[in-house]
KOLPAZA-490759 format. One record per residue (C-alpha): residue in one letter; chain; x, y, z. Coordinates in Angstrom, 1 decimal. Last residue first. Layout:
# residues N
{r 'A'; 'A'; {X; Y; Z}}
...
***
This chain:
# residues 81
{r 'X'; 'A'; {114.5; 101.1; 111.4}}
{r 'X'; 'A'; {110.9; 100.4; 110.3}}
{r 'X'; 'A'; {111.0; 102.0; 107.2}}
{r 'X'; 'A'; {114.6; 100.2; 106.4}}
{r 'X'; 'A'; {112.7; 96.8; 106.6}}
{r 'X'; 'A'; {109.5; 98.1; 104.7}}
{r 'X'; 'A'; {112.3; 99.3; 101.6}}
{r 'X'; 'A'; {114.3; 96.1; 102.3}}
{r 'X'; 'A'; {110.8; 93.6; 101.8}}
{r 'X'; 'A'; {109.5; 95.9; 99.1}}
{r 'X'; 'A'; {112.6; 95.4; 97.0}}
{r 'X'; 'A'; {113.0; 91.4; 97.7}}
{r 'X'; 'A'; {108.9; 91.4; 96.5}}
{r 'X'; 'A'; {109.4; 93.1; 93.4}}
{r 'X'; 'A'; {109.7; 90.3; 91.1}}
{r 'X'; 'A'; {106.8; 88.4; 93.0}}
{r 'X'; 'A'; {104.4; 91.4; 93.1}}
{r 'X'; 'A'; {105.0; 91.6; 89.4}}
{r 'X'; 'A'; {104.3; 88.1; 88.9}}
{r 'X'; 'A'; {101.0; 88.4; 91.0}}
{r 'X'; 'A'; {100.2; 90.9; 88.7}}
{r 'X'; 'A'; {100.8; 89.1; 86.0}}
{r 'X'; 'A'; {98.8; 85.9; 87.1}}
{r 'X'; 'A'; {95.7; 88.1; 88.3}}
{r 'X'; 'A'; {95.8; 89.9; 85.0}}
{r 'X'; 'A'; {95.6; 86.2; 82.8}}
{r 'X'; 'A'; {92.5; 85.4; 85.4}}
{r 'X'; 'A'; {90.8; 88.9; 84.3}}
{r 'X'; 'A'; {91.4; 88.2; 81.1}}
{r 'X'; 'A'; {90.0; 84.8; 80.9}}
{r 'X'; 'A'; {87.0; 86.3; 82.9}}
{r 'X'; 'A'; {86.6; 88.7; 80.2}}
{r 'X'; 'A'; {86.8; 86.3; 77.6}}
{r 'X'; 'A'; {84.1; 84.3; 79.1}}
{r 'X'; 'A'; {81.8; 86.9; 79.7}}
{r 'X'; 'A'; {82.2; 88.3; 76.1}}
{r 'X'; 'A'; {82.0; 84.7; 74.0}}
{r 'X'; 'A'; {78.1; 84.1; 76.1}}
{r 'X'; 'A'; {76.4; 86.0; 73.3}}
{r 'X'; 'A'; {78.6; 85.4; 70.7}}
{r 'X'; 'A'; {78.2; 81.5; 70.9}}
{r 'X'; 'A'; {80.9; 79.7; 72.7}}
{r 'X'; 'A'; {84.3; 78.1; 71.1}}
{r 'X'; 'A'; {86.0; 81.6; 71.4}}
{r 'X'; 'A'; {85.6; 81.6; 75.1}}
{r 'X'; 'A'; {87.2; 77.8; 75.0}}
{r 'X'; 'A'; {90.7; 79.6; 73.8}}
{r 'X'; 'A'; {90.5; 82.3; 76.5}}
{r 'X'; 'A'; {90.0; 79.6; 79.0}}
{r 'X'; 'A'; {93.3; 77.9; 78.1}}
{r 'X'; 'A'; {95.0; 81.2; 78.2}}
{r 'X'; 'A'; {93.6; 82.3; 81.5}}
{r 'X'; 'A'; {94.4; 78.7; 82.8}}
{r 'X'; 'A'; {97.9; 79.2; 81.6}}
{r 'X'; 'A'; {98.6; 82.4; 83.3}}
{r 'X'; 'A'; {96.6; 81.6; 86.7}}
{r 'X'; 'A'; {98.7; 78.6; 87.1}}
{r 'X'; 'A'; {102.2; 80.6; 85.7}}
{r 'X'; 'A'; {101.6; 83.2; 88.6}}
{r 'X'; 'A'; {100.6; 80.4; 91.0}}
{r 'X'; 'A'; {103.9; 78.2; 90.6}}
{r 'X'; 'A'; {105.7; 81.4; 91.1}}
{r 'X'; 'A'; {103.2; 82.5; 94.1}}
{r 'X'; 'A'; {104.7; 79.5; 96.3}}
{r 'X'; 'A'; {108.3; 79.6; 96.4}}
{r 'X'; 'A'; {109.1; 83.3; 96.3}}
{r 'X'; 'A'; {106.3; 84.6; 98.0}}
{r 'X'; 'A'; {106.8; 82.3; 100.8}}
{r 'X'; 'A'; {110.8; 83.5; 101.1}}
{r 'X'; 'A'; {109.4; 87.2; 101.1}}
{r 'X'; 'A'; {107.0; 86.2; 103.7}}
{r 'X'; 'A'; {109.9; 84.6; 106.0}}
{r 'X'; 'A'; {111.7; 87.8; 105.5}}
{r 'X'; 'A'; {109.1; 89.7; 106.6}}
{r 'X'; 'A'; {108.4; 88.0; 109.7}}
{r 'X'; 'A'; {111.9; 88.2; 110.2}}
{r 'X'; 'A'; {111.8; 91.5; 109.9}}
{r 'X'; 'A'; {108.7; 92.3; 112.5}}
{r 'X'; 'A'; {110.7; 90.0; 114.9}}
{r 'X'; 'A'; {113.9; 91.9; 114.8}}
{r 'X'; 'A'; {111.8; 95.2; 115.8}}
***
């Protein structure tokens, strides 16, 4: 049992320093790519915003993952005890 919560506070420390930097990655690169959908002729304009969105979701959700990552980690730790 100790190992299975250290794993997952080792995971919860990961999270924490990598998927930050990540979030705001996928944030910005949605925005940038947003702003060179509306550069493209209206027939290709749709595909490219869509994949902007898509990448500006990703981010979010990884930020929301991120913020609640200390809450999941005690919630799965009490589960297990």
């Amino acid at each position: 049992m100790a190992y299975i919560e250290t794993l997952l506070s080792d995971i919860l420390v990961t999270l924490k320093s990598v998927g930050v930097t990540v979030s705001l990655l996928l944030i910005i690169v949605g925005g940038l790519v947003y702003g060179l959908a509306q550069l493209q002729p209206g027939d290709t304009r749709g595909k490219w915003q869509n994949m902007a969105i898509g990448i500006f979701v990703g981010g979010v959700v990884i930020a929301a993952i991120i913020g609640a990552a200390e809450l999941i980690q005690v919630v799965s730790s009490n589960l297990l005890t």
